[in-house]
N, C-alpha and C positions, 0 to 999 in steps of 0.2 A: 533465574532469580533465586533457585534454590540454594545452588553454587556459587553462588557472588554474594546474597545478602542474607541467606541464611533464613529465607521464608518458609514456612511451612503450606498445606496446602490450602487452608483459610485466606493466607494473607495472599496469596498467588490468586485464588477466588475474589478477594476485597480487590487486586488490582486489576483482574480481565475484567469485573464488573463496573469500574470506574471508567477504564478507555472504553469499553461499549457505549456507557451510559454521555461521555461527551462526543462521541458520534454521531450520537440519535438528531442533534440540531441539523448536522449535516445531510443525513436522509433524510430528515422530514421536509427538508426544504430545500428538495434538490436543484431549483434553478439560481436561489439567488446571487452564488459567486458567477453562476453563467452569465445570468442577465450584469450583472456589474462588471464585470472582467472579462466578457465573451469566452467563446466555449474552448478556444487553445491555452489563453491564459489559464481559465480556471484547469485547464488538465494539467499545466505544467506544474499548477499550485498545490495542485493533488502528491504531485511527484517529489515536488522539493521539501512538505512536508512529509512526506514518507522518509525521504534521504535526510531529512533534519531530524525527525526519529530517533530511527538507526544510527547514526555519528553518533549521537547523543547516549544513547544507551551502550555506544562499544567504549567511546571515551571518555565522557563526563559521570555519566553515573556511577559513582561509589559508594554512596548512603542511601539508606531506605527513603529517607525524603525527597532524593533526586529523581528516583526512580518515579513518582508522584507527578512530578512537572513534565514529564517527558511526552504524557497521553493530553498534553491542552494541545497537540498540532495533530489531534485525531480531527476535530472540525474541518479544517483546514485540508487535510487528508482525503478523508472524504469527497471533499469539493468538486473531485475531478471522473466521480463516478456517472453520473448524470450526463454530462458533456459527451462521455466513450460510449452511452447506452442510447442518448440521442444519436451521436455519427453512425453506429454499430448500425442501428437499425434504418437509418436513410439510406445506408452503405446496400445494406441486404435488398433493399427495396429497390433501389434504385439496379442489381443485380438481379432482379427476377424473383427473387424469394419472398414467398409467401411468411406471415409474423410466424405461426406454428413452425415451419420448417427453416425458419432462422434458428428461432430457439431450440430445437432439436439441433443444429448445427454447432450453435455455442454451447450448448450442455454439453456435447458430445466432447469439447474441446478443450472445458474445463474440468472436467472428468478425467479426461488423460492426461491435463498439466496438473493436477491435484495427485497424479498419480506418482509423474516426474519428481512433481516436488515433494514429495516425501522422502523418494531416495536421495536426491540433492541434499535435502539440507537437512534428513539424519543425517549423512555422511560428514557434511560440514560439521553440522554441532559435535558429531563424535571426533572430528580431528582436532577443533577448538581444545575440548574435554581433556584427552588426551595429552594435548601439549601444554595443559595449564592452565590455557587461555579460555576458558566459557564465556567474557564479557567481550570477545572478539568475533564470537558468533554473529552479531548485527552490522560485521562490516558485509558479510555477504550479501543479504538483503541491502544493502545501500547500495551497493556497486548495482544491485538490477535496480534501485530506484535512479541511480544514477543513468544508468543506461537507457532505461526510459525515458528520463528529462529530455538525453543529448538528441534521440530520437524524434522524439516530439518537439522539440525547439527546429532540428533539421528537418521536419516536416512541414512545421511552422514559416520557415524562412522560403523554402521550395515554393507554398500553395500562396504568399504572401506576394515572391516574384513573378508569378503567374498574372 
């Protein structure tokens, strides 16, 4: 944002506080896309609002204004968190695992992809930087929203033929 629209750090502050703040619908009220959409759809909804994002911020946005529309598919975003912590935990359960020793197990696993993903995608943003390009940083992140969808939809079709 800095690199592209010339924000300082106020207005970088006014825009994380904004996409937080239209998330909040979606956590507080985690089943409704479930209960409406069931729990695969609402994940892929999750997914293809992350991937509609991301497109959006590598290609469309050029003015400060754009950048503003881009956090309404945070709600939408979100959708698909509840659906993965509901399966996450039937999964575990259904596999022996105690709730404590689930969640020691996902800590443990987000921990180290938080770790990953640091080196990833400084590397990324610094090759973007680099080559010119900083508003092509959010094609990375789509392509793993992407790859989530194709996943989840080929999991969807698999448990669907079942």
């Amino acid at each position: 944002l800095t690199e592209t629209l010339g924000w300082g750090t106020a207005a970088r502050g006014r825009y994380a506080s904004l996409e937080c703040a239209l998330s909040i619908p979606g956590l507080a009220f985690p089943g409704v896309a479930e209960r409406h959409l069931g729990t695969a759809s609402a994940m892929l909804l999750g997914s293809a609002a992350a991937l509609m994002q991301h497109l959006l911020n590598a290609w469309w946005v050029k003015e400060p204004w754009q950048q503003f529309v881009v956090p309404l598919f945070s709600f939408a975003r979100v959708a698909g968190h509840a659906p993965l912590t509901s399966l996450l935990h039937a999964a575990g359960e259904e596999a022996g695992f105690g709730q404590a020793e689930l969640r020691g197990c996902l800590q443990g696993l987000q921990s180290l992809a938080s770790l990953l993903a640091i080196l990833i995608w400084t590397s990324w943003f610094s090759h973007c930087v680099r080559n010119g390009k900083p508003r092509r940083f959010p094609l990375g992140p789509a392509a793993v929203a992407a790859a989530e969808m194709a996943v989840g939809g080929l999991a969807l079709h698999i448990c669907r033929k079942r």
